[in-house]
Backbone bond lengths (Angstrom), bond angles and torsions (degrees), N, CA, C in turn:
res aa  C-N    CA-C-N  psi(-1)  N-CA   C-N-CA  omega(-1)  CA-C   N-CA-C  phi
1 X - - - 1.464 - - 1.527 109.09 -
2 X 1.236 107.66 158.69 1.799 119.48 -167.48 1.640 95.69 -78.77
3 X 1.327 102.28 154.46 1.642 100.31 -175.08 1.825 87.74 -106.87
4 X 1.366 88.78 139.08 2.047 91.65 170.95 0.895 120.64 -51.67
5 X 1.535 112.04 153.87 1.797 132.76 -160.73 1.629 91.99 -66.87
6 X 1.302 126.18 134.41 1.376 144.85 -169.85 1.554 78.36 -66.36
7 X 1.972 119.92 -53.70 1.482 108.36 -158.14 1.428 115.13 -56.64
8 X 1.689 114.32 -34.32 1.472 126.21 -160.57 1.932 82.57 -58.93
9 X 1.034 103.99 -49.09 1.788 111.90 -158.81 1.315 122.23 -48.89
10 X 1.924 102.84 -56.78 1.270 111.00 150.81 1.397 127.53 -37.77
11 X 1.412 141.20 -10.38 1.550 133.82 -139.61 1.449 95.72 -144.07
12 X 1.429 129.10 -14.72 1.412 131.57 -169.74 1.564 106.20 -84.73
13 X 1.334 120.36 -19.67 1.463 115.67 178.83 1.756 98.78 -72.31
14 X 1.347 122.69 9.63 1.415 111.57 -160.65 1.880 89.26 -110.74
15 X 1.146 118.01 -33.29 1.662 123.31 170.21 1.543 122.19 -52.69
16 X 1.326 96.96 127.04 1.571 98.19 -179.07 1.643 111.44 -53.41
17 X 1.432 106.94 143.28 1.754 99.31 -163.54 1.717 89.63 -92.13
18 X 1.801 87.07 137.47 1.234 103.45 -178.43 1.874 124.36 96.76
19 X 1.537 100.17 -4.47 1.322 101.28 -160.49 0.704 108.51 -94.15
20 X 1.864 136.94 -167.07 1.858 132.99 -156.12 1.099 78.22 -83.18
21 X 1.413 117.59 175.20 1.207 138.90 141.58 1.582 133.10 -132.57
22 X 0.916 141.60 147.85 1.337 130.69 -176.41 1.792 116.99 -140.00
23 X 1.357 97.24 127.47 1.668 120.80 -164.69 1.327 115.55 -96.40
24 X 0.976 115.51 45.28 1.691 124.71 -166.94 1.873 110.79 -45.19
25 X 1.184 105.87 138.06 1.468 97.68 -174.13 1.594 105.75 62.87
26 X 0.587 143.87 56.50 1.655 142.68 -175.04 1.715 117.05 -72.80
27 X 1.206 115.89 -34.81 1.314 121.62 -153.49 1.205 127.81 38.75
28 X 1.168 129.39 -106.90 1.326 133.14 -178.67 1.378 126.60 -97.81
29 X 1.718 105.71 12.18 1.178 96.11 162.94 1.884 111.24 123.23
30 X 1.300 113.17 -43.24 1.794 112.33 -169.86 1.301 119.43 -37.10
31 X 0.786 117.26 -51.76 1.805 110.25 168.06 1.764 111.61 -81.67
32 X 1.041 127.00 -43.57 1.155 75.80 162.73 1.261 158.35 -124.32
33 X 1.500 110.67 30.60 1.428 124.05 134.05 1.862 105.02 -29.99
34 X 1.063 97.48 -71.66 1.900 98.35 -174.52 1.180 111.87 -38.05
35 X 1.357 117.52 -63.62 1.393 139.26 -168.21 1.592 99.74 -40.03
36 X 2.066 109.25 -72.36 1.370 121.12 -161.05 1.775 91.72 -70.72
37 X 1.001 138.46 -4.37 1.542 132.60 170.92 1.561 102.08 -77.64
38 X 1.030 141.87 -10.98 1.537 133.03 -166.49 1.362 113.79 -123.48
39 X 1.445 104.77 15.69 1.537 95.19 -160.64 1.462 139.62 118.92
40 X 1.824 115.51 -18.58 1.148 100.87 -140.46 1.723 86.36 -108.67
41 X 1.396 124.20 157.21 1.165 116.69 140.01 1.904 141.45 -68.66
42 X 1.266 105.38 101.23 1.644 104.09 -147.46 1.681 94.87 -102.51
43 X 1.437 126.68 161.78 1.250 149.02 -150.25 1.610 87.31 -143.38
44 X 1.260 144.91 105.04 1.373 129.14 147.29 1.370 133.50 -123.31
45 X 1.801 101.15 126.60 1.545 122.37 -142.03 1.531 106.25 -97.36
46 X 1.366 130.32 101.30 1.740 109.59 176.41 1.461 73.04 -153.84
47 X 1.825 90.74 157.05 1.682 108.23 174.92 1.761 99.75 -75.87
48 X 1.174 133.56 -20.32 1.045 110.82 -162.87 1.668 126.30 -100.33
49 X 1.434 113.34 106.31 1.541 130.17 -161.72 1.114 88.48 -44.90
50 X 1.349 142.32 -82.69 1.174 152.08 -137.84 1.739 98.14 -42.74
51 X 1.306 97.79 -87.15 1.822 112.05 -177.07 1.646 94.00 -29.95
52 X 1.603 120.74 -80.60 1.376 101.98 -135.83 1.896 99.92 -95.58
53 X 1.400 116.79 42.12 1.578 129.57 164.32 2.062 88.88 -68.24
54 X 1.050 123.60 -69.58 1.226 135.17 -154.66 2.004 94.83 -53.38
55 X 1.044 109.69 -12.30 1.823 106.10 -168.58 2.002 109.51 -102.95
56 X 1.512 95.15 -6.00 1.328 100.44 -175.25 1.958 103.38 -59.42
57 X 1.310 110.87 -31.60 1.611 113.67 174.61 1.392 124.75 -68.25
58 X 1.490 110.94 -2.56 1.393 147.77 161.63 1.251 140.85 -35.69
59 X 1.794 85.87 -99.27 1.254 124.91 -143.06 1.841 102.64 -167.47
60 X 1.452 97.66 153.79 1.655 89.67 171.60 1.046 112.50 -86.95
61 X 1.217 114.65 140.37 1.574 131.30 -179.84 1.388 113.29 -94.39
62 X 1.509 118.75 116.74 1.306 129.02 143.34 1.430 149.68 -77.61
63 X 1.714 141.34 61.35 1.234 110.32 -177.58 1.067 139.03 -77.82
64 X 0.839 110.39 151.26 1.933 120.49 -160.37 1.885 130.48 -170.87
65 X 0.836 108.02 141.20 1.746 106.13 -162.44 1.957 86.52 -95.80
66 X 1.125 115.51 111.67 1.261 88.12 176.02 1.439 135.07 -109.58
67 X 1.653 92.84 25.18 1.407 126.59 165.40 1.146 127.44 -67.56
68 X 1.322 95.21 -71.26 1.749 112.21 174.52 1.229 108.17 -84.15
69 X 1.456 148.33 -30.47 1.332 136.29 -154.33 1.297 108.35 -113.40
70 X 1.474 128.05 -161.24 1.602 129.38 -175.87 1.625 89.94 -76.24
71 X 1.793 85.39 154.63 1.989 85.45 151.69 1.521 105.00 -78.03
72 X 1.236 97.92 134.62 1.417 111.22 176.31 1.520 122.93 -110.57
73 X 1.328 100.93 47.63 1.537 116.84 156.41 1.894 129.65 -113.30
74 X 1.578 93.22 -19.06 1.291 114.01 -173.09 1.467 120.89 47.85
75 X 1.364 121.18 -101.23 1.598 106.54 166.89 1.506 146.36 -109.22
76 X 1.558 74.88 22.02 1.887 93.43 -173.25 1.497 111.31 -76.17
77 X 1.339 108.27 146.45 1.632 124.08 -153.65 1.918 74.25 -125.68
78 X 1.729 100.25 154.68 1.648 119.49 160.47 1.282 97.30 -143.39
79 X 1.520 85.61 164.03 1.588 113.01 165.19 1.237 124.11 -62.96
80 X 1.634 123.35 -29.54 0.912 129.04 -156.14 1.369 115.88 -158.07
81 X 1.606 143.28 93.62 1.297 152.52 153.43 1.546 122.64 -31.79
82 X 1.109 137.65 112.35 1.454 119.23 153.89 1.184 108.69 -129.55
83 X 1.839 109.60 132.43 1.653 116.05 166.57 1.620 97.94 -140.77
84 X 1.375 90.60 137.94 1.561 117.58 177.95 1.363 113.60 -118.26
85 X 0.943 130.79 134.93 1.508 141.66 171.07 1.821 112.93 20.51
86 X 1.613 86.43 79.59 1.678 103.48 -172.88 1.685 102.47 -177.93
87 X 1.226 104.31 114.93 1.673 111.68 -160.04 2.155 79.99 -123.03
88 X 1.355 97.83 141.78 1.569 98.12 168.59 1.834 80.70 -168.26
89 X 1.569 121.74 100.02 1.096 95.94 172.91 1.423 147.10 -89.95
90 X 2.033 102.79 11.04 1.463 108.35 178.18 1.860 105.21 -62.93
91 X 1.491 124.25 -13.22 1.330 127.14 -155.43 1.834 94.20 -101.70
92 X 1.376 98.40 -14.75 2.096 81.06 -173.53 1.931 107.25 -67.17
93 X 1.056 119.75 -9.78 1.383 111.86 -176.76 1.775 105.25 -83.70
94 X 1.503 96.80 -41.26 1.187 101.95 -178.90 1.896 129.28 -66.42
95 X 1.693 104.96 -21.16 0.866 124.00 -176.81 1.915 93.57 -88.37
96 X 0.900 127.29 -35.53 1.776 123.40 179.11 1.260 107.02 -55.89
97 X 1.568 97.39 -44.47 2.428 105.48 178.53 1.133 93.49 -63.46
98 X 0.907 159.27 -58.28 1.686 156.76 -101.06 1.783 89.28 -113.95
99 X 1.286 138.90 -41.30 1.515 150.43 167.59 1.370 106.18 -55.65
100 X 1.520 106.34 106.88 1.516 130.01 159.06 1.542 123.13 -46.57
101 X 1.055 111.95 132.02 1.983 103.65 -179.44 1.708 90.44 -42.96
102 X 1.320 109.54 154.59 1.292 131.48 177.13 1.118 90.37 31.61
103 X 1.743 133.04 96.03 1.305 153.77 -153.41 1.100 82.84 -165.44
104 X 1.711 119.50 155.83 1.317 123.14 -176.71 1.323 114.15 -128.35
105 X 1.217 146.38 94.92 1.313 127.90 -168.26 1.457 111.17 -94.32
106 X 1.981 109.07 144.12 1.282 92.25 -174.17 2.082 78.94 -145.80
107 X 1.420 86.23 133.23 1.622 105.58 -163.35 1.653 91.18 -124.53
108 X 1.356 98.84 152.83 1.983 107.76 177.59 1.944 89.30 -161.56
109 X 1.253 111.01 105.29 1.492 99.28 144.94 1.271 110.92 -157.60
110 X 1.214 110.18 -169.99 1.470 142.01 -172.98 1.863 110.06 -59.47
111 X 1.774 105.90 105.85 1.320 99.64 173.31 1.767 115.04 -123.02
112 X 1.749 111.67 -179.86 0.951 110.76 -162.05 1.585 127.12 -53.86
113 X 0.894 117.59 119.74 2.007 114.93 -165.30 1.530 99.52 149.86
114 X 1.218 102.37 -35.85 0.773 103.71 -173.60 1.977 138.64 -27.71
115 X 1.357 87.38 -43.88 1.485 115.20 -150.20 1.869 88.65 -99.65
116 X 1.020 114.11 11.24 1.667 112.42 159.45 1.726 99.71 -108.68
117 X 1.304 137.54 13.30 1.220 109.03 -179.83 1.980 90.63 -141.80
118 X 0.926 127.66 4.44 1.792 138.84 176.23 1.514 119.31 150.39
119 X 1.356 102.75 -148.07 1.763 94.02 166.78 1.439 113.31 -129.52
120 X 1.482 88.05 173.66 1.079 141.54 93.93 2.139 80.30 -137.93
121 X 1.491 117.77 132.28 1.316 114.00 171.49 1.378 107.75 -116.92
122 X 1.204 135.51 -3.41 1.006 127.33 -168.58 1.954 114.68 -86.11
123 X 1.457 103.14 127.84 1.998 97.69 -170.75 1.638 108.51 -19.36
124 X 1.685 96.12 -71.24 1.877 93.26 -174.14 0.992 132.40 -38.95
125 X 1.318 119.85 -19.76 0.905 115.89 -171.76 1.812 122.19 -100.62
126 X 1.550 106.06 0.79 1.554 114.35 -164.95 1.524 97.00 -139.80
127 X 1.584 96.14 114.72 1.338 132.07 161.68 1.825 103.65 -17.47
128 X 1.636 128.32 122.53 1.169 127.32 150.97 1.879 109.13 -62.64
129 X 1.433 95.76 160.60 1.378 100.99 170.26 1.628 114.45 -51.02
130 X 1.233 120.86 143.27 1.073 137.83 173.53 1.734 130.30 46.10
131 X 1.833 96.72 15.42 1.851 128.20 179.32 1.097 106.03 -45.21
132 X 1.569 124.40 -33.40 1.376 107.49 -165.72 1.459 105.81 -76.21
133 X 1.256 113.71 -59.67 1.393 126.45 161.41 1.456 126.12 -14.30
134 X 1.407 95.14 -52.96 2.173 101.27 169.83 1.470 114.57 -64.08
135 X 1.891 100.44 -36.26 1.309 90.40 -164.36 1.419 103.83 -81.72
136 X 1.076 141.99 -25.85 1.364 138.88 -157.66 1.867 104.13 -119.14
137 X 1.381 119.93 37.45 1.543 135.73 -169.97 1.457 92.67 -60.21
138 X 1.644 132.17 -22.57 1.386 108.29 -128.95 1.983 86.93 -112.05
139 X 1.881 102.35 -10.59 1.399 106.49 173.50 0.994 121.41 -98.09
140 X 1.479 109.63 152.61 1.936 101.97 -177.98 1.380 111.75 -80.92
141 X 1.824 110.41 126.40 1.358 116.88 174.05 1.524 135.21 -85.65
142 X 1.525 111.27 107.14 1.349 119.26 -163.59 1.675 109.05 -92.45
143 X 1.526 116.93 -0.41 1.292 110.55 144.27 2.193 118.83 -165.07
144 X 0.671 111.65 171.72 1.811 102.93 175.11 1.571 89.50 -131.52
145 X 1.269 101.47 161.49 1.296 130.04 143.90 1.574 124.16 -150.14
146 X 1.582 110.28 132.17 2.051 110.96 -175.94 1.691 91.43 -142.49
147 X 1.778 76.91 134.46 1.725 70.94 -177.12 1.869 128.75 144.15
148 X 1.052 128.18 133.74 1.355 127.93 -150.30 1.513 97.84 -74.19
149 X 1.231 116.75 117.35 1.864 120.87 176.23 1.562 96.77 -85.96
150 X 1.583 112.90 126.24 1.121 97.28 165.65 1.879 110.08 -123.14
151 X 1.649 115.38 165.73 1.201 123.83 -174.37 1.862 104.83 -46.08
152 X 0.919 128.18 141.44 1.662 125.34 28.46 1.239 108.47 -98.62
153 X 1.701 128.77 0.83 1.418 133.44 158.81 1.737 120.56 -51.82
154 X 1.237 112.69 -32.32 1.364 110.89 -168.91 1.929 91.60 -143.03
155 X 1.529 84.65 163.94 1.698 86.45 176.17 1.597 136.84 -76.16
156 X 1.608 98.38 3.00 1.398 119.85 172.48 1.908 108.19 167.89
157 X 0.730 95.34 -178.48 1.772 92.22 -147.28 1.774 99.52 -81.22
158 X 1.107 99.99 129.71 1.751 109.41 -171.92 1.962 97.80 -131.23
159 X 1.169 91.62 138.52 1.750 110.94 162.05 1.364 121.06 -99.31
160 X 1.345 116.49 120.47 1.646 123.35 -159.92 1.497 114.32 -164.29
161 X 1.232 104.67 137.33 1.794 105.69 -173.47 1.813 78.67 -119.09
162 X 1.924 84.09 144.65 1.083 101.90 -179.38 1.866 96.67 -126.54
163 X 1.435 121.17 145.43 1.743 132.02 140.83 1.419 107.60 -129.53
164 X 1.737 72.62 164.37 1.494 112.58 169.23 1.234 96.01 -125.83
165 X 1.110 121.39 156.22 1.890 142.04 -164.65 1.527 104.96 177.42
166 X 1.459 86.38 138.48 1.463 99.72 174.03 1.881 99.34 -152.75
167 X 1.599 109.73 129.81 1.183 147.93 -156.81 1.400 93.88 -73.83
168 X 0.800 131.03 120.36 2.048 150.03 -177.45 1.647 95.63 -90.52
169 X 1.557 116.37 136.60 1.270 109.15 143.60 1.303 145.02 -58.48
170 X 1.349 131.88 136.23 1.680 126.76 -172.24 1.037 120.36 -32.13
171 X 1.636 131.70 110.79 1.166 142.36 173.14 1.464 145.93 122.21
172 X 2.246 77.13 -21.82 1.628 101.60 171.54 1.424 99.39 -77.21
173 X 1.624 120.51 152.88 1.795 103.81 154.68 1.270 117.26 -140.61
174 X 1.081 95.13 129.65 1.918 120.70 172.51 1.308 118.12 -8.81
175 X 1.121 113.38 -13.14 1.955 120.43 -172.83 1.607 91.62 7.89
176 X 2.145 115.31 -130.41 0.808 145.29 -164.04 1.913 104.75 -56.62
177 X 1.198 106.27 152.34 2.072 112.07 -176.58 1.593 65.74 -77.65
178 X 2.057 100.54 178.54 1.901 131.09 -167.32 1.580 69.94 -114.43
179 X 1.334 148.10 -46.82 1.168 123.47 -157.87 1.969 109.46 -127.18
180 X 1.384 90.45 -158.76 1.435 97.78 -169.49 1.504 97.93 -88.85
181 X 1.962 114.76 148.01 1.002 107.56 162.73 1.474 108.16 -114.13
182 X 1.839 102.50 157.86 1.637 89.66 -155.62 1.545 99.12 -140.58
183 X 1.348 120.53 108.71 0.916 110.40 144.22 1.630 156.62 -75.95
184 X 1.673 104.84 143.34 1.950 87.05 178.18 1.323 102.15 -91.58
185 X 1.482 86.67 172.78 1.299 123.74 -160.15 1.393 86.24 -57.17
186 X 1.429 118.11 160.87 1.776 116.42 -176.51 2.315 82.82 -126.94
């Protein structure tokens, strides 16, 4: 099994301890195994029964296509977002509602460059420059990352924008990111 995103790891001291969490796209589970190991109350969302049967000892299990079918959360808000390498962008608006005031969002996927070094190569599937950022304008950004990771960080060279976001109460606004945004070297 995949060991959790170092970024998700870095970003979890920022979640209220103990609070929901939600694993969107989950697959098989790495975060949140992690997640429900620390405390958290975790939600984990992937169409595929098979993989996340094993997380019901967890976490609550959702299956659900959340492509084709309803969102199937309706109006539940968390503390805490996690998506890893899973881009669908009719869902990024929906995933911003779904973030609790002081909600933490922590996003990692696959961006454009991608598709000169393996896959996922196909457009839909790879982050434009600086997408995460547009899509999530309305939260305050406590870090970015755009940009080709290469080994001995990763197991061979991948293109991927990474945030952190965390959801302001009505009225405050996000102006300036709390930290540096950084791109790698391309």
């Amino acid at each position: 099994m995949n060991e959790p995103s170092r970024w998700v790891g870095r970003f979890v001291p920022l979640l209220r301890t103990g609070g929901a969490v939600l694993d969107l796209a989950c697959g098989s589970g790495r975060h949140t195994r992690e997640l429900a190991a620390r405390g958290f109350a975790v939600t984990a969302v992937d169409r595929d029964a098979e993989a996340v049967a094993p997380l019901e000892a967890c976490a609550e299990v959702i299956v659900a296509d959340i492509e084709a079918g309803p969102w199937p959360l309706a109006d539940r808000r968390f503390d805490g977002i996690v998506v890893t390498n899973y881009l669908w962008r009719p869902l990024l608006p929906r995933i911003a509602e779904a973030l609790a005031v002081g909600g933490v969002l922590l996003y990692e996927t696959f961006a454009h460059g991608q598709q000169t070094v393996g896959r996922p190569s196909r457009p839909e599937f790879l982050l434009q420059p600086g997408e995460l950022l547009a899509a999530f304008a309305g939260l305050r950004i406590v870090a970015f990352e755009d940009g080709c990771e290469e080994p001995p960080a990763t197991t061979a060279p991948r293109f991927v924008q990474r945030l952190a976001a965390v959801r302001l109460p009505a009225g405050e606004s996000p102006q300036e990111p709390t930290a540096k945004i950084r791109r790698f070297p391309l």
